[in-house]
C-alpha positions as semicolon CSV with decimal commas, in nm:
position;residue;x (nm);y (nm);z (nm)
1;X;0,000;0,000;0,000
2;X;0,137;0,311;-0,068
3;X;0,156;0,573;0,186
4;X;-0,017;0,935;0,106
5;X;0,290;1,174;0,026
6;X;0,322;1,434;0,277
7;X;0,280;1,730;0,109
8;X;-0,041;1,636;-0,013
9;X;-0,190;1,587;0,371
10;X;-0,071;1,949;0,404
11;X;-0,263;2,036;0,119
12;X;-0,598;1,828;0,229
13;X;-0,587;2,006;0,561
14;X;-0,514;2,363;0,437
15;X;-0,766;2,373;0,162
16;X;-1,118;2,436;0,346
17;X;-0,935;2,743;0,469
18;X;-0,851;2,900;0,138
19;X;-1,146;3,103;0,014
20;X;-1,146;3,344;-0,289
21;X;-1,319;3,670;-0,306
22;X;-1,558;3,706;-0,633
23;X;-1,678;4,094;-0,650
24;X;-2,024;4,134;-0,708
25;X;-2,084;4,489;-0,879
26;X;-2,397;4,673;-0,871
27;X;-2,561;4,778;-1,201
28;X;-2,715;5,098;-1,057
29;X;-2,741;5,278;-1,437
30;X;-3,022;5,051;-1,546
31;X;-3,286;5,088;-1,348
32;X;-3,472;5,319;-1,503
33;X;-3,514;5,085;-1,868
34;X;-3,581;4,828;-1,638
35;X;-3,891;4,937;-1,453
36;X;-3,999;5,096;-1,795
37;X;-3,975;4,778;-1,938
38;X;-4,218;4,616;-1,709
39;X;-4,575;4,513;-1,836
40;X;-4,860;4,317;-1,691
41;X;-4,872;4,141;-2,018
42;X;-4,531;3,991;-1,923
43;X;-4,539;3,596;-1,997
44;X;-4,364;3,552;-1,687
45;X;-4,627;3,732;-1,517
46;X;-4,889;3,530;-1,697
47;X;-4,756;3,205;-1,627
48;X;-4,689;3,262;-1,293
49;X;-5,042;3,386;-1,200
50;X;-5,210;3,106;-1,411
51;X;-4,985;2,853;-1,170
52;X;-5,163;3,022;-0,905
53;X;-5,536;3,009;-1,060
54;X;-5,519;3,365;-1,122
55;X;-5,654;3,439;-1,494
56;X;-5,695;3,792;-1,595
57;X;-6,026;3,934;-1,746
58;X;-6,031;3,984;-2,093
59;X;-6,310;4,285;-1,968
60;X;-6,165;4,415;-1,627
61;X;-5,874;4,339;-1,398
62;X;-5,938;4,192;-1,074
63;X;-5,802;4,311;-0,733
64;X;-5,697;4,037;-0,640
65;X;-5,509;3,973;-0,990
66;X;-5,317;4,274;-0,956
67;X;-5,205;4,243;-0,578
68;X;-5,024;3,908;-0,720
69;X;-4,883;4,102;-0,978
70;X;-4,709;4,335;-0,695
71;X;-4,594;4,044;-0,513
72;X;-4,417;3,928;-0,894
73;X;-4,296;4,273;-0,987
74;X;-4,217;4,361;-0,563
75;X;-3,877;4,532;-0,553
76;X;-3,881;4,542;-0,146
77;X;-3,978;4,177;-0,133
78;X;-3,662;4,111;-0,278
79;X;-3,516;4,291;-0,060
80;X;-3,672;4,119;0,213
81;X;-3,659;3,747;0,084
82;X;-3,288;3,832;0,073
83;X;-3,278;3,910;0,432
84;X;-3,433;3,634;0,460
85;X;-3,176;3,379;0,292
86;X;-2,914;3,556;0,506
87;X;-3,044;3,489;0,826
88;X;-3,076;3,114;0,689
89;X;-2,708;3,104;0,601
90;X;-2,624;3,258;0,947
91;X;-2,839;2,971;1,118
92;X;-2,486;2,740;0,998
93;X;-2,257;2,982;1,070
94;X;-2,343;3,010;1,462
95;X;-2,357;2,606;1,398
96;X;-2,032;2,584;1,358
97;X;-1,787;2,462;1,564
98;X;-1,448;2,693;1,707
99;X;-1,189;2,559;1,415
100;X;-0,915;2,361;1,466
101;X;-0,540;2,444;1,332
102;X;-0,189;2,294;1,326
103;X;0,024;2,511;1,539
104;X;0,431;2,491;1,460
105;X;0,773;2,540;1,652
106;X;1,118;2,524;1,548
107;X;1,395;2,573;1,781
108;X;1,786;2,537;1,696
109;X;2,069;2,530;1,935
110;X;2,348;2,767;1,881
111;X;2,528;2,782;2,203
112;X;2,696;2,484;2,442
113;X;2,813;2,127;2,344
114;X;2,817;2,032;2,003
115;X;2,542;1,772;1,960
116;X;2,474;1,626;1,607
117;X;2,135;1,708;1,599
118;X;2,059;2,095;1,735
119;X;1,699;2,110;1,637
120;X;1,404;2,120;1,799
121;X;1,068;2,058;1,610
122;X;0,712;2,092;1,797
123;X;0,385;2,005;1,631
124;X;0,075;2,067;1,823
125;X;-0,331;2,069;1,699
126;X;-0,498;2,234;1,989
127;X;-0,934;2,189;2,000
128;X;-1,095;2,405;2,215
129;X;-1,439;2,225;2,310
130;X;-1,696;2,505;2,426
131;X;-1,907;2,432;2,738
132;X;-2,155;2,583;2,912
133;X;-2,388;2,552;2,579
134;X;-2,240;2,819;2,393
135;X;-2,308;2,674;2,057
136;X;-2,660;2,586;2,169
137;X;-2,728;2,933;2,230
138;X;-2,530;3,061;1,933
139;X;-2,753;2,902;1,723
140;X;-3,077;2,962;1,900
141;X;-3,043;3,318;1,839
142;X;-2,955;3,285;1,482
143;X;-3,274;3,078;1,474
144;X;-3,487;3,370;1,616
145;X;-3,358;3,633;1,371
146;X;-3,465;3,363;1,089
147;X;-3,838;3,349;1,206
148;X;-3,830;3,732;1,244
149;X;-3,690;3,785;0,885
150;X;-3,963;3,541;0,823
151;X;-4,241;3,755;0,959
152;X;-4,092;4,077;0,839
153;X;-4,107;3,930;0,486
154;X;-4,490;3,786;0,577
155;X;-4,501;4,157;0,672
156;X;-4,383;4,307;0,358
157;X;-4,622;4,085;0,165
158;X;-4,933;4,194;0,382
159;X;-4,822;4,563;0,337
160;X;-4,784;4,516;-0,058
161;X;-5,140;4,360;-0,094
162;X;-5,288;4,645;0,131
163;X;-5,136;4,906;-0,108
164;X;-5,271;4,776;-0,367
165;X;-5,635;4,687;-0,236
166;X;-5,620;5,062;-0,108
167;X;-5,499;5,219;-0,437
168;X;-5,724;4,975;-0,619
169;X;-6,102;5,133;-0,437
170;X;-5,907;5,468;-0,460
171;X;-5,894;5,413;-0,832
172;X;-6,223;5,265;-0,918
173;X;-6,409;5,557;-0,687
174;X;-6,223;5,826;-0,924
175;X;-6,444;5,704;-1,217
176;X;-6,752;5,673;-1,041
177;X;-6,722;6,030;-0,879
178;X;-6,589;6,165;-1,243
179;X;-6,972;6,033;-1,407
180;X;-7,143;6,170;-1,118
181;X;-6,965;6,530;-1,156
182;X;-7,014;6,514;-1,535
183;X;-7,416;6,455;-1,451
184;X;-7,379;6,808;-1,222
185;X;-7,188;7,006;-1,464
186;X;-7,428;6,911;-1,771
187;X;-7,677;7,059;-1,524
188;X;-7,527;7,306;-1,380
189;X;-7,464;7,456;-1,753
190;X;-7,772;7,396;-1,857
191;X;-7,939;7,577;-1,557
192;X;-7,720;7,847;-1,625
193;X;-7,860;7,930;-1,985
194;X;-8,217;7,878;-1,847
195;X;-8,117;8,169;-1,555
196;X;-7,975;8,396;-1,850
197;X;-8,238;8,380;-2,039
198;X;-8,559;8,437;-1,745
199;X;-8,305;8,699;-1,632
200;X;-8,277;8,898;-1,990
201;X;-8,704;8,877;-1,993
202;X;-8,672;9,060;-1,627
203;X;-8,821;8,743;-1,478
204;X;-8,532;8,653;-1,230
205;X;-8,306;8,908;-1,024
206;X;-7,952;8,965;-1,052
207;X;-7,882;8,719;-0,707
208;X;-8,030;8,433;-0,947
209;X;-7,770;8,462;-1,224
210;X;-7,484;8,513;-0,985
211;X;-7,570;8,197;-0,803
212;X;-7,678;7,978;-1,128
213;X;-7,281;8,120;-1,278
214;X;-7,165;8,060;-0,955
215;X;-7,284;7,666;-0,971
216;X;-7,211;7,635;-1,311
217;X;-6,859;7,723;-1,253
218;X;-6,818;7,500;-0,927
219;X;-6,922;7,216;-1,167
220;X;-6,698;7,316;-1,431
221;X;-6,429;7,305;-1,176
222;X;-6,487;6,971;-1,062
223;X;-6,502;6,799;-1,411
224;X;-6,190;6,953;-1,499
225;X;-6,000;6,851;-1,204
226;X;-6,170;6,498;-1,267
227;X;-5,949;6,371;-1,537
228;X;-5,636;6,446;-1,291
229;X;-5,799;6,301;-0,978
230;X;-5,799;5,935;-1,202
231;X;-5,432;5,941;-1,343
232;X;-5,352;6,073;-0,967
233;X;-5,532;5,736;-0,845
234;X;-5,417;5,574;-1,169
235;X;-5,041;5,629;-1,039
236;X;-5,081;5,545;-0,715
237;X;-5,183;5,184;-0,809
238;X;-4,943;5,157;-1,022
239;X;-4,675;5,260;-0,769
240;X;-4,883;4,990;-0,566
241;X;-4,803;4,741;-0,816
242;X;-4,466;4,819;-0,932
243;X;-4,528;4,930;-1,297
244;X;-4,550;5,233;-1,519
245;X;-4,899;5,396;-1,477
246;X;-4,959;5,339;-1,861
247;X;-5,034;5,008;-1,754
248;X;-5,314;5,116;-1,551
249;X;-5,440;5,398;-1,720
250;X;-5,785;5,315;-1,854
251;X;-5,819;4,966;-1,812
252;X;-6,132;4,930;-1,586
253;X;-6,131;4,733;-1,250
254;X;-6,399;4,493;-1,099
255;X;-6,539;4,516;-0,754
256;X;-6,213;4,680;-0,510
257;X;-6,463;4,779;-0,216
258;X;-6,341;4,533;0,059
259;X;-6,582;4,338;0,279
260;X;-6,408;4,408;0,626
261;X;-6,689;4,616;0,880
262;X;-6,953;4,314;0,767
263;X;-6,686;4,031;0,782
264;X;-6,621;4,199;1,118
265;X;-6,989;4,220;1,234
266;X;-7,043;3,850;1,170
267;X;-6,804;3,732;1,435
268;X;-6,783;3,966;1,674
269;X;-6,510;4,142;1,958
270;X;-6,366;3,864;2,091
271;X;-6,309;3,674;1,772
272;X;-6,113;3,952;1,611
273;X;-5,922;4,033;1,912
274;X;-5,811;3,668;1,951
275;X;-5,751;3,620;1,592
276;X;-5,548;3,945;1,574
277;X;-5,335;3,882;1,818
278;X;-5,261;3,509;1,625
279;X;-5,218;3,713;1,305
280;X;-5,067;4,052;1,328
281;X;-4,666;4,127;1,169
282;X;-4,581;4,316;1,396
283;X;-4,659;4,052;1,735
284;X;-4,464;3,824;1,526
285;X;-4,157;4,008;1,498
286;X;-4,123;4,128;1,838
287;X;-4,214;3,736;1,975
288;X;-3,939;3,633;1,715
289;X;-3,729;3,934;1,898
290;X;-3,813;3,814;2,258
291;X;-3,680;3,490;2,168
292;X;-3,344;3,627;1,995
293;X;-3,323;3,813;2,325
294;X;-3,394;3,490;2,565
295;X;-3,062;3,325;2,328
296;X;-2,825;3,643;2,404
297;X;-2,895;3,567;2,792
298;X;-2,870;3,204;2,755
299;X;-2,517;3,301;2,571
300;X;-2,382;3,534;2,842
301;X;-2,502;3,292;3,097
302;X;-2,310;3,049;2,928
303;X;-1,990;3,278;2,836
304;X;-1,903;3,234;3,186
305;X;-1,798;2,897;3,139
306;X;-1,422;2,853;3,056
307;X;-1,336;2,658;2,758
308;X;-1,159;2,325;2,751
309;X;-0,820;2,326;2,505
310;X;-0,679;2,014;2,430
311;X;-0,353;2,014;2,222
312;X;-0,237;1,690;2,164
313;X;0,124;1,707;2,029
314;X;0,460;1,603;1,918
315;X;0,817;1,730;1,966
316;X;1,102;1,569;1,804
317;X;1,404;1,738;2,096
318;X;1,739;1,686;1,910
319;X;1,683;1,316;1,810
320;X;1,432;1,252;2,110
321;X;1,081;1,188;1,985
322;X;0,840;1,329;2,276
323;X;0,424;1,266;2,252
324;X;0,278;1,574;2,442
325;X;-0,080;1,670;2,501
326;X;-0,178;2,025;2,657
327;X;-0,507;2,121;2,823
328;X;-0,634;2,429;2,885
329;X;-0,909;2,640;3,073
330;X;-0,890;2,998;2,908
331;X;-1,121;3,246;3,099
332;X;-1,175;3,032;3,402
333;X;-1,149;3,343;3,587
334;X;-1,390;3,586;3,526
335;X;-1,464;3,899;3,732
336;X;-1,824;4,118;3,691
337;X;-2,153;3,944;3,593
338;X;-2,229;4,265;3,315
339;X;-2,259;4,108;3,008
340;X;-2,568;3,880;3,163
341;X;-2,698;4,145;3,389
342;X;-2,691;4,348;3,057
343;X;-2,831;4,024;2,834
344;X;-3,133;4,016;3,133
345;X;-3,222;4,394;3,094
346;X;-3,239;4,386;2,754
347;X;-3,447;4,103;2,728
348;X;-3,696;4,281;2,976
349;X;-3,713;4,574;2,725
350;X;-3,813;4,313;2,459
351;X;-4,050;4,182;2,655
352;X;-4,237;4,554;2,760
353;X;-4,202;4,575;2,331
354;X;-4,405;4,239;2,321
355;X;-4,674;4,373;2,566
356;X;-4,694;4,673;2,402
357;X;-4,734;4,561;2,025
358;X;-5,026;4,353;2,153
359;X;-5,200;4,669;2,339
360;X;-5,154;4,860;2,030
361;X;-5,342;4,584;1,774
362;X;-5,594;4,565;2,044
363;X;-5,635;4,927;1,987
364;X;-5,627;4,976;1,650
365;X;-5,889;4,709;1,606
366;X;-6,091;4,888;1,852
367;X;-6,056;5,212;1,645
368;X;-6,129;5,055;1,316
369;X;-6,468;4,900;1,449
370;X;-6,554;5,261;1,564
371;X;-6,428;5,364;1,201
372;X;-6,682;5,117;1,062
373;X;-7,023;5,259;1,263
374;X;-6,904;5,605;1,214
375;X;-6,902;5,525;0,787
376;X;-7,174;5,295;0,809
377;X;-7,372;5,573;0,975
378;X;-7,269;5,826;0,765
379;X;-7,345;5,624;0,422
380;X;-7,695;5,544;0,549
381;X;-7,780;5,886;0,565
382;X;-7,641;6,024;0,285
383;X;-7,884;5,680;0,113
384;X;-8,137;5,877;0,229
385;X;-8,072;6,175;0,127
386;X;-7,977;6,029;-0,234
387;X;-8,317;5,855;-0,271
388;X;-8,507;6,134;-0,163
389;X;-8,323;6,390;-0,390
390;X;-8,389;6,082;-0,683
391;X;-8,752;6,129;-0,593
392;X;-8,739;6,495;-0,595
393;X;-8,583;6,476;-0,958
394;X;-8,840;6,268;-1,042
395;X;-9,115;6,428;-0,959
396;X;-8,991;6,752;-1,090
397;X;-8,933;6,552;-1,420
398;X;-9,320;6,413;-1,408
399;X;-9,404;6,819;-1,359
400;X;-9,209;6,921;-1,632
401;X;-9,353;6,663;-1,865
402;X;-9,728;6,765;-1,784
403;X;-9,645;7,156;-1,823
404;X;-9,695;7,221;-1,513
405;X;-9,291;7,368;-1,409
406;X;-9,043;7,469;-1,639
407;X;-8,690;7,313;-1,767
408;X;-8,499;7,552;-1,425
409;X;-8,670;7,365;-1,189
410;X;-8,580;7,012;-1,304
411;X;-8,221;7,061;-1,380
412;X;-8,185;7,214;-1,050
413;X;-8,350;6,926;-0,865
414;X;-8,093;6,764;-1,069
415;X;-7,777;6,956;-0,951
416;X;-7,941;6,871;-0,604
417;X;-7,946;6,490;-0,693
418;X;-7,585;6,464;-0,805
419;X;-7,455;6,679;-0,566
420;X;-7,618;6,434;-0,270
421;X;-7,476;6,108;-0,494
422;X;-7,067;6,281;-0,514
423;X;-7,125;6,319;-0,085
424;X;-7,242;5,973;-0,100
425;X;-6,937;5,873;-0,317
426;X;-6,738;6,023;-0,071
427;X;-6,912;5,842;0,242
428;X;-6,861;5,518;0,019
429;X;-6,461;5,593;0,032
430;X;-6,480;5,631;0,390
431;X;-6,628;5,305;0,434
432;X;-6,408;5,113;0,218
433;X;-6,114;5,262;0,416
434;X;-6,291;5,149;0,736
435;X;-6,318;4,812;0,623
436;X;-5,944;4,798;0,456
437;X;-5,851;4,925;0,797
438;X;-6,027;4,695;1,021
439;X;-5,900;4,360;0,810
440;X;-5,566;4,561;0,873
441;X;-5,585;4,575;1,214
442;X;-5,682;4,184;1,242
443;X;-5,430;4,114;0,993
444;X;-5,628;3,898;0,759
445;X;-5,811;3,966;0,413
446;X;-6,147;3,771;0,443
447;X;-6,217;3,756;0,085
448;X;-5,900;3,722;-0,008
449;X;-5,741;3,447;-0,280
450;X;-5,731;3,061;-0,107
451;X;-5,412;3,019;-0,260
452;X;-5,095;3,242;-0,159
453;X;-4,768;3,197;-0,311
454;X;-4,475;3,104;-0,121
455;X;-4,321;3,452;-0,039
456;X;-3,957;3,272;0,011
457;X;-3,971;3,197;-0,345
458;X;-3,882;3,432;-0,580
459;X;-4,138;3,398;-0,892
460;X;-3,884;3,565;-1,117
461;X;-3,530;3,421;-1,217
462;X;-3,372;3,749;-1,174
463;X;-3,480;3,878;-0,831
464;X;-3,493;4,315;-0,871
465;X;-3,501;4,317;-1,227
């Protein structure tokens, strides 16, 4: 049998410790092309979504379709799956055990008797074996920061979908307030030219034509500022989503108004509390920091155990061979208990943070159920007042048709009408914000898709592009 060469045992033992370092430039000149470039006709997109049983309408978009498409196009998920993989890779680095290393003397003698062989040659390989359950603890820790990049990217996938649910009622509202405004302003102008005309026959005073110019204009105002109010809400979606807002622009939406104050109504305090406080981001990441903080005390507990160092050895004294083995107990004596006293405070602090993230859901549900009667309130009377201004128009367009009032008085029962159904398009807002807020402050979308993609997967090959 032949015997490994020497050199190449050296070679085996020194290799896990050579690394090389492979720069990793950012391209920081492209990004602009790059989020130009982005479409939600992207095949990528499409395939993706289809895995997922999402199909796009060949009439409207769904909310639901395009809060997927922000998690695909999602620059700060990225970001925050990446945080993610790093906290992973730092789970095996605190595995890891201390490392172990030849250590090397050479002595020669240069003084006294001659002796034939004046060297001196020591090899040693000290361990050091950790106790206490440093590693344990190590690795613990690394463990909690995992689960709370975890939630923060659970988080940051909860915060995209909001955006876009938000953005997306924000959006569809902007149309329906824009045909309610262009209702007034037809109106409005047209009760206008009625005023001018009974005014030039001496049949209505001066205070009439100001007021009927004064309307008209009002309503002029509004229209015009109608077409910016929907690219406004048209960009904020797309910000939302992640792509140019030519890719919302006119493309019309289905339903966006979420479901939350009836969802809520249907199960009642204690249910949402209970399943808030199971659901929330932000109890998860401060139980996830709790338990980082419970590690760092185990660990400073445990620093205070001394090491073991073996060194097992040979020494080859001027043609004597000599087997040697060292031990060693490096830090046995410590003086102060601060790092653990400091480990023990600072977990206390985590633990007031824990208490206080759940007294702060509690009371943002209990603000968005308040939210909810206050819109739901303020919707059903402005229904009222909408049906009976609809009746008023009505009847003053039954009048009109028997002779019995002129054109004025119906298109001004008319600018009464729309003006009642733009405060009731406003109320209708308010309520949709109430309900995004209270399945915000439980942390759950009720109506939301059954199937979620894995947010540790990244559903494009090139994450950030």
């Amino acid at each position: 049998m032949t015997r490994p060469r020497s050199w190449l045992i050296v070679v085996t033992l020194l290799a896990p410790a050579c690394a090389r370092y492979v720069p990793a430039p950012l391209d920081t000149t492209g990004a602009a092309p790059r989020y130009h470039s982005r479409s939600l006709a992207d095949p990528g997109l499409t395939a993706w979504l289809g895995a997922l049983g999402q199909q796009e309408h060949a009439d409207r978009r769904d909310v639901a379709w395009l809060a997927f498409a922000a998690l695909y196009f999602g620059s700060e998920l990225d970001a925050r799956r990446a945080e993610w993989r790093a906290a992973v890779a730092a789970e095996g680095t605190a595995a890891q055990r201390p490392p172990i290393g030849p250590d090397a003397d050479l002595e020669r003698r240069v003084g006294g008797a001659e002796l034939e062989a004046p060297w001196v040659v020591a090899l040693s390989l000290p361990l050091t074996i950790e106790l206490g359950g440093k590693r344990g603890a190590r690795v613990a820790a690394a463990r909690a920061r995992t689960l709370a990049a975890r939630v923060a990217l659970d988080d940051a996938v909860w915060r995209t979908v909001e955006a876009v649910r938000g953005a997306a009622g924000d959006y569809r509202a902007s149309y329906v307030l824009r045909d309610v405004v262009a209702r007034e302003r037809t109106a409005a102008l047209r009760a206008e030219q009625l005023v001018r005309a009974r005014y030039a026959e001496g049949a209505l005073p001066s205070t009439e034509l100001f007021r009927a110019g004064a309307d008209a204009r009002a309503a002029d105002a509004a229209y015009a500022g109608d077409e910016g109010r929907i690219r406004v809400a048209a960009g904020r979606l797309a910000r939302a989503v992640g792509v140019p807002a030519a890719e919302i622009l006119g493309r019309p939406l289905g339903d966006a108004s979420p479901r939350g104050c009836t969802w809520a109504d249907s199960l009642g305090a204690d249910s949402l509390e209970a399943i808030a406080l199971r659901r929330r981001n932000e109890i998860g990441i401060a139980l996830a920091r709790y338990a980082e903080a419970e590690a760092d005390v185990r660990l400073a507990v445990a620093a205070r155990n001394p090491d073991l160092t073996l060194a097992p050895g040979f020494i080859w004294d001027q043609g004597v061979h000599r087997w040697t083995l060292g031990l060693g107990l490096p830090g046995l004596i410590r003086r102060g208990r601060g790092p653990a006293r400091e480990a023990m405070a600072r977990r206390a602090a985590v633990a007031a943070e824990v208490t206080a993230a759940q007294t702060a859901v509690l009371g943002d549900l209990d603000v968005a159920r308040a939210e909810c009667g206050a819109a739901r309130t303020a919707l059903s009377a402005l229904d009222s007042v909408v049906d009976r201004a609809g009746e008023a128009t009505r009847a003053a367009r039954d009048a009109y048709g028997r002779g019995e009032t002129g054109e004025l008085e119906l298109r001004q029962a008319e600018i009464v009408e729309a003006r009642a159904a733009r405060e009731r398009v406003s109320a209708a807002q308010r309520l949709m914000q109430a309900s995004l807020d209270i399945e915000g402050a439980v942390g759950f979308w009720p109506a939301g898709p059954a199937r979620w993609p894995d947010p540790r997967v990244s559903p494009r090959s090139e994450p950030g592009s």
